[in-house]
Structure formats: structure tokens, C-alpha cells
C-alpha positions as CSV (number, residue, x, y, z in Angstrom):
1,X,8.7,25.6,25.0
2,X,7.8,21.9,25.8
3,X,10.9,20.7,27.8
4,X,11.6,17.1,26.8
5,X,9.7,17.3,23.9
6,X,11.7,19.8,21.3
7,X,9.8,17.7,18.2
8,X,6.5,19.0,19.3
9,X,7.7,22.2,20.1
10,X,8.6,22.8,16.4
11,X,5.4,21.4,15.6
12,X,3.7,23.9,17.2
13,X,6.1,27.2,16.0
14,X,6.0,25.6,12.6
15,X,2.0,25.6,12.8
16,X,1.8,29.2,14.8
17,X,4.0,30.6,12.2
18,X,2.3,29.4,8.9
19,X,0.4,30.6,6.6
20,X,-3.5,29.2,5.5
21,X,-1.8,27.5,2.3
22,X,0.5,26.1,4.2
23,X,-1.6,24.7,7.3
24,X,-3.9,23.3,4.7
25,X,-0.7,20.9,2.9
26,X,0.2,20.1,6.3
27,X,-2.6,18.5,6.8
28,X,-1.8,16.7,3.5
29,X,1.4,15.7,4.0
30,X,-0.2,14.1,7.9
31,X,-3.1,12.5,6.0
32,X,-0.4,11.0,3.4
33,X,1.6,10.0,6.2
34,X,-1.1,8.2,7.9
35,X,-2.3,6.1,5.1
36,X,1.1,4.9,4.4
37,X,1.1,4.0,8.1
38,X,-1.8,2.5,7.5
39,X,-0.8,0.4,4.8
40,X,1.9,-0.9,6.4
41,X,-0.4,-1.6,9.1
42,X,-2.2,-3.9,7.5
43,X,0.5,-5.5,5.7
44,X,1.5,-6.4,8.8
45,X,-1.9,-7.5,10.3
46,X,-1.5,-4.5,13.0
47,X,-5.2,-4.2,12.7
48,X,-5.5,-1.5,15.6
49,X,-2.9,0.4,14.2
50,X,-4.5,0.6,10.8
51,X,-7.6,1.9,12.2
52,X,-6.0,4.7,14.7
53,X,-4.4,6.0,11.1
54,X,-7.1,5.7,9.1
55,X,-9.4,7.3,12.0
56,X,-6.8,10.2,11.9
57,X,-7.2,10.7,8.4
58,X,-10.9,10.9,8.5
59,X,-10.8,13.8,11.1
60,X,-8.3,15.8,9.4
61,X,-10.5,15.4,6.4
62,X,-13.8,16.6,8.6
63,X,-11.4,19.4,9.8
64,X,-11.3,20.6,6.2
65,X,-14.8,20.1,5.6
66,X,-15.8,22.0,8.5
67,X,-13.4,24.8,7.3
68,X,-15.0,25.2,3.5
69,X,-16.6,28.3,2.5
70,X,-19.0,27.7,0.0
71,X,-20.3,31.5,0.0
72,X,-16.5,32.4,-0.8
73,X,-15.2,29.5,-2.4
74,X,-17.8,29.4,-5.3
75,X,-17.6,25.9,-7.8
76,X,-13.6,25.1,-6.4
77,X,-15.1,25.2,-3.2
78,X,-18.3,23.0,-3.8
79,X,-15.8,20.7,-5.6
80,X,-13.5,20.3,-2.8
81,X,-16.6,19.3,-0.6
82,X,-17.5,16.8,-3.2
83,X,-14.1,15.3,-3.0
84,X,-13.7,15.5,0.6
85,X,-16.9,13.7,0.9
86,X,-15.9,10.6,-1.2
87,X,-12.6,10.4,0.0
88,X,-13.9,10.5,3.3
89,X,-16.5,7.8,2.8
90,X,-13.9,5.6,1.3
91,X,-11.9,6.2,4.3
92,X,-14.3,4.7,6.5
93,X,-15.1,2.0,4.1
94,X,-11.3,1.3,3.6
95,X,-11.2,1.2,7.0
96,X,-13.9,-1.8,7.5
97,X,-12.7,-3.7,4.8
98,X,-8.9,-3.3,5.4
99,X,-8.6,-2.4,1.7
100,X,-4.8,-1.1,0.7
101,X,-6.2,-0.6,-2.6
102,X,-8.6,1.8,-1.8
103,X,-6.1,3.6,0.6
104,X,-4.0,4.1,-2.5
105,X,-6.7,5.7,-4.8
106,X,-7.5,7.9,-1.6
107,X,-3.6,9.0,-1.4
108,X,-3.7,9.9,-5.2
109,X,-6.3,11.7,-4.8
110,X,-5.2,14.0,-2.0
111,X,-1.7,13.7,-3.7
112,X,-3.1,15.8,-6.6
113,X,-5.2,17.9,-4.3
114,X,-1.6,18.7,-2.2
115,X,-0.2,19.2,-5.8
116,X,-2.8,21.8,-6.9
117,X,-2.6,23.9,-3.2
118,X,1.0,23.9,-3.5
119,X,0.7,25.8,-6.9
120,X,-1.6,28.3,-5.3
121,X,1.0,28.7,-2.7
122,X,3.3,29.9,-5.4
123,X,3.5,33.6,-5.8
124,X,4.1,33.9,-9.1
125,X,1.3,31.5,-10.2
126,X,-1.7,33.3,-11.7
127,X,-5.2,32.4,-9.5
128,X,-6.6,30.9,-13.1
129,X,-3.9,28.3,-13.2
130,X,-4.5,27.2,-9.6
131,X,-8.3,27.2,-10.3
132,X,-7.3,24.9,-13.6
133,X,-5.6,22.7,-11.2
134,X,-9.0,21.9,-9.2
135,X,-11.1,21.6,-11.9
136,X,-8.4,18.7,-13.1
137,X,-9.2,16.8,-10.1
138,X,-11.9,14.2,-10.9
139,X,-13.1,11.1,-8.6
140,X,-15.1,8.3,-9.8
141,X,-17.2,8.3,-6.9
């Protein structure tokens, strides 16, 4: 265990002790977290920090990029790509213009993406109503 640090020692037995579904809303709830950070940020014309959380945000969402399976994943995962894509793009674009607005429609969007992997993490949830979840999910891009 990391002596000193006890917070990042839970981080790691919380991540070495998880499940796929649950890694995966993780790294929801840190992208969510760094766009709020973000936000506030720029409200407060912390321009360096707004960048740092909105960089973050960007590699989490290349992490789960890199992670699809297409092959496996059939139409929910070609349409998790397609999301990731835009939302990544308007990250970066976000990023250049300082634009909370566009940080919030990317936080909706992942909200309802966190939303629909937390009903496949549910047990009792039949695989067609999580699939009906993703399909749901629309962006305008």
C-alpha cells in the first residue's frame, strides 16, 4: 500500500477489484468530473486548468476507443465509436474555443451513455433493454 497516500491506494484496490462494467463508468464518472472542473475553469479564467481537464477527458475517451470491439460489439459497438468520435472532436474543439456550452452537451451525452452501462450492470436487466438504451442515444454531430 502507498504510505502517505491511502486515497490512491483505494483507487487502485477499487480499480484491481472491479469488474469491466464497472471500470468502464469509472471512467465516466472521471470524465464527468473533469468537465465540471473544466467549467469552473473557465468561469474562472484558469485557462491552463481548463485545458489539463479537458485534455484528460479526451484520453480517457481514446482509452475507450482503443478498447472497442467492433468484431464483438456488432451495431452498439459501431455506435459507441460514432459517439466517441464526436464527443471527442468536440472535446478538442471545446477546448480551443473555451466553450462551456459545448462541455455541457458533451456531459449529457456521456451522462446518458453512464446511464445506459449502468443498466447493463444490473443483473436482472435483460441484454435487449440495455441494447435499447444505446440505440436511444443520438448526437447531432
Amino acid at each position: 500500500m502507498a504510505q502517505g497516500r491511502p486515497y490512491q491506494a483505494y483507487q487502485n484496490a477499487q480499480v484491481t477489484t472491479s469488474n469491466q462494467k464497472q471500470l468502464i463508468i469509472m471512467l465516466y464518472d472521471g470524465m464527468d468530473r473533469f468537465l465540471t472542473r473544466a467549467v469552473k475553469s473557465i468561469k474562472e479564467g484558469d485557462i491552463e486548468s481548463s485545458h489539463s481537464y479537458l485534455h484528460r477527458t479526451g484520453q480517457i475517451l481514446l482509452e475507450l476507443l482503443s478498447t472497442l470491439r467492433e468484431d464483438k460489439g456488432g451495431e452498439i459497438a459501431t455506435n459507441l465509436k460514432r459517439i466517441y468520435v464526436y464527443c471527442y472532436e468536440q472535446v478538442v474543439i471545446a477546448n480551443l474555443k473555451k466553450d462551456v456550452g459545448m462541455i455541457r452537451e458533451i456531459q449529457q451525452i456521456l451522462g446518458n451513455l453512464k446511464g445506459a452501462w449502468k443498466q447493463i450492470g444490473q443483473k436482472s436487466v435483460p441484454m435487449s433493454t440495455a441494447t435499447d438504451a444505446f440505440q436511444k442515444i443520438r448526437v447531432t454531430g
